[in-house]
TORNULUM-530699 format. One record per residue (C-alpha): residue in one letter; chain; x, y, z. Coordinates in Angstrom, 2 decimals, decimal comma. Example, Ala and Ser with C-alpha at 12.3 -4.5 7.8 and 13.67 -1.06 7.14 Angstrom:
<sites>
- A:A:12,30:-4,50:7,80
- S:A:13,67:-1,06:7,14
</sites>
This chain:
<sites>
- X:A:-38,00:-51,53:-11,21
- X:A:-34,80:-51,75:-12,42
- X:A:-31,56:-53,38:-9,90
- X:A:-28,84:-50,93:-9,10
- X:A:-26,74:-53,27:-11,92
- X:A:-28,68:-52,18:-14,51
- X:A:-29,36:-48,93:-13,61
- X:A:-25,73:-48,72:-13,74
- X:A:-25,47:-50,46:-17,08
- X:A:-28,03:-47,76:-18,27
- X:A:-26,08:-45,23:-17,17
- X:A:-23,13:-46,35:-18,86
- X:A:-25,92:-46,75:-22,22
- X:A:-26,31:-42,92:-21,81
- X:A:-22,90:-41,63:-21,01
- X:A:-22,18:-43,19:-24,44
- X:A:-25,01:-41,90:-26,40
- X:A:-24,36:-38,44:-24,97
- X:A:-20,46:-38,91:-26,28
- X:A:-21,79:-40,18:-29,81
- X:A:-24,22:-37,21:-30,09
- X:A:-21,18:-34,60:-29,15
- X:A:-19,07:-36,14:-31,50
- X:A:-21,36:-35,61:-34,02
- X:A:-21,06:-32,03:-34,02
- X:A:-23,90:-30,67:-34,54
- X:A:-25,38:-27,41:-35,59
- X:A:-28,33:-26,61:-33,08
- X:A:-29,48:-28,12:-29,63
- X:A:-32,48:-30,16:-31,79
- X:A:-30,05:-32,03:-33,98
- X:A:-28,00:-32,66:-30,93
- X:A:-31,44:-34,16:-29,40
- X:A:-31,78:-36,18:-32,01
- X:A:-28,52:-37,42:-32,67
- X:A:-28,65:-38,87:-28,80
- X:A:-32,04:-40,33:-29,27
- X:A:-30,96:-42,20:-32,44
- X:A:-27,90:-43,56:-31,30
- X:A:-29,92:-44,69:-27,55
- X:A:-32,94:-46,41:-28,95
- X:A:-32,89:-49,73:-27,99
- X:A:-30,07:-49,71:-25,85
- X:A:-32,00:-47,66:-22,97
- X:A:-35,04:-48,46:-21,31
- X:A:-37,22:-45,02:-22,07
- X:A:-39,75:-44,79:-19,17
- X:A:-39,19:-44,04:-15,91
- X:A:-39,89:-42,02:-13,06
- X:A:-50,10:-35,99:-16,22
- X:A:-53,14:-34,93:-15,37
- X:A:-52,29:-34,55:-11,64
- X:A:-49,93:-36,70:-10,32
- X:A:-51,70:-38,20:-7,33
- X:A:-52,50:-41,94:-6,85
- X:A:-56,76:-42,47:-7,09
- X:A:-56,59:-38,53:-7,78
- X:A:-58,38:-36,74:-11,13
- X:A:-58,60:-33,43:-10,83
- X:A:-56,28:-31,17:-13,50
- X:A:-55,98:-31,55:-16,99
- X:A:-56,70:-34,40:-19,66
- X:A:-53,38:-35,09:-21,55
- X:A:-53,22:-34,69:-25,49
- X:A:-54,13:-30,91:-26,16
- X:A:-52,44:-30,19:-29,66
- X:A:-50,01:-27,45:-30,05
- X:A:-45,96:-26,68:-29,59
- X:A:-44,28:-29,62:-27,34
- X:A:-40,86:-29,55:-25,11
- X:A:-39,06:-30,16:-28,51
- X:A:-40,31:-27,06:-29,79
- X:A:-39,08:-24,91:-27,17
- X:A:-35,58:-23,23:-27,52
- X:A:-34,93:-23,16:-24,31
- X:A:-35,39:-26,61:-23,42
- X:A:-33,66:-27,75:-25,62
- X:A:-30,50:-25,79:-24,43
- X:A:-30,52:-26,76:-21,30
- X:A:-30,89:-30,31:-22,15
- X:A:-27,80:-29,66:-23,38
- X:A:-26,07:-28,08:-20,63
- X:A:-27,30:-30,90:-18,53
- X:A:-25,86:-33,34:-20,67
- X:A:-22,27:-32,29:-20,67
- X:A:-22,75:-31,82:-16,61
- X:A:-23,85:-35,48:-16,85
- X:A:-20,54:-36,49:-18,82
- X:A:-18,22:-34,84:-16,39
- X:A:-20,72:-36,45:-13,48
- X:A:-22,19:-33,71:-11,80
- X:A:-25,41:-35,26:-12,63
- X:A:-27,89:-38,07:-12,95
- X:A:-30,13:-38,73:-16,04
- X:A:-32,54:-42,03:-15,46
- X:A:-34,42:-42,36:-12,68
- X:A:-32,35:-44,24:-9,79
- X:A:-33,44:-45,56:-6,15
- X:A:-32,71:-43,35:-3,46
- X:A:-30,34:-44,56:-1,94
- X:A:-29,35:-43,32:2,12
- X:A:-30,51:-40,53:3,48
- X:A:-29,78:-37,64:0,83
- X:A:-33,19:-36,83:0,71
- X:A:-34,76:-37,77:4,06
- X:A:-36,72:-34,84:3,96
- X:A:-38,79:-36,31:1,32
- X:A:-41,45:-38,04:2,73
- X:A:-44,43:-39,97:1,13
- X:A:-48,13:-38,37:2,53
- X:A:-51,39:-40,51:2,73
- X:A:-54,38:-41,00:4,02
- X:A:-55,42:-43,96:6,77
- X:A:-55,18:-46,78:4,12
- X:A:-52,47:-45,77:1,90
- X:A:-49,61:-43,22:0,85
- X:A:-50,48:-41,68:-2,87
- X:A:-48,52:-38,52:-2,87
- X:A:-45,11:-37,26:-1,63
- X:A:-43,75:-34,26:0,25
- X:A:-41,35:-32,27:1,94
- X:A:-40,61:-31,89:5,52
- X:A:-39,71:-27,95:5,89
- X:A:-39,76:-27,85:9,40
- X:A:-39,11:-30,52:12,22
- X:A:-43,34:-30,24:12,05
- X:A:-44,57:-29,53:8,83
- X:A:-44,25:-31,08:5,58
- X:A:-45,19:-28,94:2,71
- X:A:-47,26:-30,93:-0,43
- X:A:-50,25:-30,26:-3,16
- X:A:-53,22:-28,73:-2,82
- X:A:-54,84:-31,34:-4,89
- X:A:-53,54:-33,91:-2,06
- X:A:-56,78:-32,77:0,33
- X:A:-57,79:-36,64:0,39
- X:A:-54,61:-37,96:1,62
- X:A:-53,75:-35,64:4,63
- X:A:-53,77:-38,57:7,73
- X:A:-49,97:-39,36:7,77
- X:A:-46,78:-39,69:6,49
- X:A:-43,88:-41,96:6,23
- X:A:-40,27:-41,16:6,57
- X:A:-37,88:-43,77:4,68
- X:A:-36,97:-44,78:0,86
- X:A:-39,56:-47,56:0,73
- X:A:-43,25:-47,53:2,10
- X:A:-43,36:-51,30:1,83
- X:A:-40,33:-51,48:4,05
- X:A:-39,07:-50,05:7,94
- X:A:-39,81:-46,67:7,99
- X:A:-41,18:-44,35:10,90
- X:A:-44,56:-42,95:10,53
- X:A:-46,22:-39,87:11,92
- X:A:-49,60:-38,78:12,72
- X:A:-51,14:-35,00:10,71
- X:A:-52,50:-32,94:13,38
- X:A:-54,30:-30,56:10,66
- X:A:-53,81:-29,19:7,52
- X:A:-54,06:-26,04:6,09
- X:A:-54,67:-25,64:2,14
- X:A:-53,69:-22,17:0,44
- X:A:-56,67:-20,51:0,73
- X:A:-56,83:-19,54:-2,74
- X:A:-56,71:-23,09:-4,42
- X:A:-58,79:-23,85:-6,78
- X:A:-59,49:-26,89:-9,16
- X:A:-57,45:-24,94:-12,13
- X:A:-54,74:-26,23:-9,45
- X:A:-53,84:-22,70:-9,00
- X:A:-51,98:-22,28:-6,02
- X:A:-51,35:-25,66:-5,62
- X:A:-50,21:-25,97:-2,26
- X:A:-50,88:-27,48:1,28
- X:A:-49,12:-27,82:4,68
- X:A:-49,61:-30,75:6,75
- X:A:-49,06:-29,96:10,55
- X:A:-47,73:-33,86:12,44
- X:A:-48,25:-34,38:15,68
- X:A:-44,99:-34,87:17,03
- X:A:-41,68:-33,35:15,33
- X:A:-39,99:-35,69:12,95
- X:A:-36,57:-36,49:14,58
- X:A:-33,24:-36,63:13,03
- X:A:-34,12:-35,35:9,90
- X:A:-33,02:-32,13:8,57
- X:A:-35,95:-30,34:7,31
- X:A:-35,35:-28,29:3,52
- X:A:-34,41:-24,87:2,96
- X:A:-36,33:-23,15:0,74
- X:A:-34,81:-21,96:-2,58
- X:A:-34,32:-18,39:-2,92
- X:A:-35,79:-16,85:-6,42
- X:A:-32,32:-15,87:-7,42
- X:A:-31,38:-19,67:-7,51
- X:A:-34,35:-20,27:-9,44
- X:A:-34,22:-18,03:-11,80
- X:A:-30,95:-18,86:-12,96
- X:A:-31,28:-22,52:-12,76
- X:A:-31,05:-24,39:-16,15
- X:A:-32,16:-28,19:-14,62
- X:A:-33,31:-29,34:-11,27
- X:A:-33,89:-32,36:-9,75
- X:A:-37,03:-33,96:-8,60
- X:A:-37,80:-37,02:-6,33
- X:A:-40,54:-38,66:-5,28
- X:A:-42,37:-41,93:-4,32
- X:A:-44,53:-42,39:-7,45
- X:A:-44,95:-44,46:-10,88
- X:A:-42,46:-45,92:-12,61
- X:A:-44,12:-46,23:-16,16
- X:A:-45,34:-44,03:-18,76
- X:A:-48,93:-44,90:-17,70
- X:A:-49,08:-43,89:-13,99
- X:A:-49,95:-47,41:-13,01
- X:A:-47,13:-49,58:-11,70
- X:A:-44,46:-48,90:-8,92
- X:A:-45,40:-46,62:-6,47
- X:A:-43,77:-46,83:-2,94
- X:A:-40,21:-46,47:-3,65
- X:A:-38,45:-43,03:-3,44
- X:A:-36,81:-42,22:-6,34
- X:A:-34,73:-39,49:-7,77
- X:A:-34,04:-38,08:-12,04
- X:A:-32,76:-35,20:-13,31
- X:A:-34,86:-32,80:-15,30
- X:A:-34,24:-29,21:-17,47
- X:A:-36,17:-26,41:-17,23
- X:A:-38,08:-25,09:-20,08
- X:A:-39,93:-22,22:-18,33
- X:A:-38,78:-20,96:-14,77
- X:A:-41,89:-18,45:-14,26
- X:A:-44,36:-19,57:-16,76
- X:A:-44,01:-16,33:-18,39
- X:A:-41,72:-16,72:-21,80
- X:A:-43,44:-17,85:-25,07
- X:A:-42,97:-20,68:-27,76
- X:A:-43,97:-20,29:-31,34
- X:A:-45,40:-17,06:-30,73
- X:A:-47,87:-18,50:-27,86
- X:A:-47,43:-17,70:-24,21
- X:A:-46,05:-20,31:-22,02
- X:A:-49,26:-20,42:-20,40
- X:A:-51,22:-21,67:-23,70
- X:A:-48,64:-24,00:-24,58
- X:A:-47,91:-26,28:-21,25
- X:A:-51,21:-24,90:-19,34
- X:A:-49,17:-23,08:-16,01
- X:A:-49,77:-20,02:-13,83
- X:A:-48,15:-17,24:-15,35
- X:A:-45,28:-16,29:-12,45
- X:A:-46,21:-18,88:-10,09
- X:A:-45,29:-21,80:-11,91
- X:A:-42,06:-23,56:-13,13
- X:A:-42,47:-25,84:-16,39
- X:A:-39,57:-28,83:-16,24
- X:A:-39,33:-31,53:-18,72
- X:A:-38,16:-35,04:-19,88
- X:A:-34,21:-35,64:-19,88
- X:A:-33,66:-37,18:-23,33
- X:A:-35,60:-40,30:-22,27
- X:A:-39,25:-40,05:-20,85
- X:A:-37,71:-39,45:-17,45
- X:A:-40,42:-37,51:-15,73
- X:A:-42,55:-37,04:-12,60
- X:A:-45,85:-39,48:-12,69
- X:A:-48,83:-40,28:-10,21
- X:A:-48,08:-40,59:-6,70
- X:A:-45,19:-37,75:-7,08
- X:A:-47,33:-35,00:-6,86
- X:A:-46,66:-32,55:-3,62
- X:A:-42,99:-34,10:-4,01
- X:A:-39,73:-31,56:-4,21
- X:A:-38,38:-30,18:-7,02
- X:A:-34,57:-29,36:-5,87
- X:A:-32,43:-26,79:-7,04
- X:A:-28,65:-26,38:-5,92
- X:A:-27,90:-23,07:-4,77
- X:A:-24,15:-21,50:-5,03
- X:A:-23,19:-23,84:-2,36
- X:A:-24,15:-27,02:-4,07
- X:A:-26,46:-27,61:-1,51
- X:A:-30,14:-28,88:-2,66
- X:A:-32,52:-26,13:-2,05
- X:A:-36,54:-26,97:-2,20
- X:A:-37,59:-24,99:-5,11
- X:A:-41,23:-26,26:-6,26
- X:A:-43,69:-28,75:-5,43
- X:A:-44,85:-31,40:-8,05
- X:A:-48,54:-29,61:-9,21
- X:A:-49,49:-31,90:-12,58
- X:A:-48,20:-32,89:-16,40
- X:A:-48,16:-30,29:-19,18
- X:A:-50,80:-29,72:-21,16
- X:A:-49,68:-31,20:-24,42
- X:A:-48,57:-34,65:-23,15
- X:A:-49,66:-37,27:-24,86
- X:A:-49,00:-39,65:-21,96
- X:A:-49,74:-39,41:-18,49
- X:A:-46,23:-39,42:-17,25
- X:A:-43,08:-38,56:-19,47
- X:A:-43,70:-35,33:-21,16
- X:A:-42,76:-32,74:-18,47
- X:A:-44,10:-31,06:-15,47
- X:A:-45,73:-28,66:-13,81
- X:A:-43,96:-27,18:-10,51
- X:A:-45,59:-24,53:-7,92
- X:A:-42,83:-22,15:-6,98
- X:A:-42,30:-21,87:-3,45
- X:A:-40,52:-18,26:-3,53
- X:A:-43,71:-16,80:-4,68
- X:A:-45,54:-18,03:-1,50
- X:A:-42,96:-17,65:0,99
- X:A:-44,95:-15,07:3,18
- X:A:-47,62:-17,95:3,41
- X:A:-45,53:-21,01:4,21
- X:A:-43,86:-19,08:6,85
- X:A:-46,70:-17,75:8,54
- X:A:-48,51:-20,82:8,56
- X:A:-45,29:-22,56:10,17
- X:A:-44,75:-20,46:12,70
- X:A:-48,48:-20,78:13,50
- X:A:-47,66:-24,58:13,60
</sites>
C-alpha cells in the first residue's frame, strides 16, 4: 500500500501526464488515451484498487472472453476525458487513495464470524445494503477505515436477498438487517435515475485488493475515481450490445471502467458503493459493486460491473421499512 507521500507524488506523476497528453492536441479521445499512457509509463505505479469481487467467493464469470474492450468503446473513452480535465482543475481523484476521516462512514466492510470479505453501505441507521453473491458473509460488519484497526462492530439480525437472484448475479443485491442502529453515522441517500443517467464518472470505495490479482491488501477502505462506459447496460460497441460485450443486465446494470491506469474495483469490494454526485455535489449511492466485465483479462483492473439501485428502489424501501 502506498504512504500518503507517494500517493501524493503519484498524483503529481498524473497531473503531469494528463497536461503532456492535452498539450499534445490530439484528434480523438483514443489518441488522447494514448498520449497519457505513453508519457505515464514508468513514472506511475499501474495497479490499484473480476469474476465477483468477494474475498474466498467464485461465483460469476471467468475473466478473458475475447471481443471489444473499454478502449473500444466511444463512450468511455470520452468520459475519460472529461474526467481528466475535472482532475486537472481538482474536482477529482484518479489513483486509488486511503480514506481518509469520515467522508465515507457509511461504507462499511460486511463478514461473516471469522472475517470481513466484502463491503457495503449503511442506508439506514439499521440496514446496510451489499451483494447478493455476499450470502456467506452476512454475520457482521465493521464501521471504520481499517478492519485491522479501532473500529465499532455490529451484530446482522437477518438478511434478506432479492428474491430474484440468481447465480447469473442478476439482481445482485442483499440487505443486512444489525441488531442495534449504527450511531453517528449518516446513512446514504440513494441516487435518483436522473443523476445517473447523466453522470459521465463516479466514484467507488471499498475495503478490497490492492493488486491486479485480487490477492493482497484487503482491510483498508479505499476510494478511485472511475468513468462510465454504459449507465443502463443498454448501448452497443462495435455493433454488439452492451450486454455481449462486458456481460451486464440490460437496464439494471451500470458498466464503469479503469481511469487511465488499472484503477478498478477488485475482491473484497464487491457489495461496496458506487457514488455519484447529484446537483448539489453531494455523494449519492448509485450502484453496488456486482463483478468484473466480461472481457478482462485480469481479475481486477479492467472495469466493473454495478447493480443500479434506482431500478430496485420499491424493494430496498419496503424491505427497510420492514426492518
Amino acid at each position: 500500500m502506498a504512504t500518503r507521500t507517494s500517493q501524493s507524488r503519484q498524483h503529481d506523476a498524473i497531473i503531469g501526464a494528463i497536461k503532456h497528453a492535452q498539450a499534445s492536441a490530439p484528434k480523438d479521445d483514443r489518441e488522447f488515451l494514448h498520449a497519457f499512457r505513453e508519457h505515464a509509463r514508468g513514472k506511475i505505479a499501474a495497479p490499484s484498487k473480476s469474476a465477483a469481487r468477494s474475498i474466498g467467493l467464485t461465483v460469476g464469470r471467468t475473466p478473458g472472453a475475447p471481443g471489444p474492450r473499454l478502449e473500444d468503446d466511444p463512450r468511455y473513452l470520452a468520459n475519460v476525458r472529461k474526467l481528466t480535465k475535472r482532475t486537472v482543475a481538482n474536482a477529482r481523484i484518479i489513483g486509488g487513495n486511503d480514506v481518509v476521516g469520515k467522508e465515507f462512514d457509511d461504507c462499511v466492510a460486511v463478514g461473516d464470524d471469522v472475517q470481513f470479505g466484502c463491503t457495503g453501505t449503511l442506508i439506514a441507521p439499521n440496514v446496510v445494503l451489499t451483494a447478493g453473491h455476499c450470502e456467506i458473509l452476512h454475520t457482521r460488519i465493521f464501521v471504520g477505515n481499517d478492519t485491522a484497526k479501532a473500529g465499532r462492530v455490529f451484530r446482522v439480525k437477518r438478511y434478506v436477498r432479492h428474491p430474484k437472484w440468481d447465480s447469473g448475479l442478476n439482481n445482485d443485491l442483499m440487505l443486512l438487517i444489525l441488531e442495534k442502529p449504527v450511531t453517528g453515522v449518516a446513512p446514504r441517500k440513494l441516487a435518483t435515475a436522473a443523476v445517473i443517467d447523466a453522470a459521465t464518472d463516479a466514484r467507488v470505495v471499498g475495503y478490497g485488493t490492492t493488486d491486479i490479482a485480487g490477492t493482497k491488501g484487503y482491510g483498508r477502505k479505499q476510494h478511485t475515481d472511475v468513468p462510465i462506459a454504459s449507465s443502463a447496460c443498454s448501448g452497443r460497441v462495435k455493433g454488439r450490445s452492451d450486454g455481449s460485450v462486458y456481460g451486464c443486465h440490460a437496464g439494471k446494470e451500470l458498466v464503469a471502467g479503469k481511469p487511465l491506469l488499472l484503477h478498478d474495483t477488485c475482491r473484497g469490494d464487491s457489495g461496496g458503493p458506487l457514488y455519484i454526485a447529484n446537483k448539489q455535489a453531494r455523494w449519492t449511492l448509485a450502484g453496488v459493486t456486482s463483478r468484473g466485465t466480461d472481457h478482462a483479462s485480469t481479475m481486477c483492473g479492467d472495469g466493473g460491473i454495478y447493480t443500479r439501485v434506482d431500478k430496485y428502489a420499491t424493494w430496498i424501501a419496503a424491505a427497510v421499512k420492514s426492518a
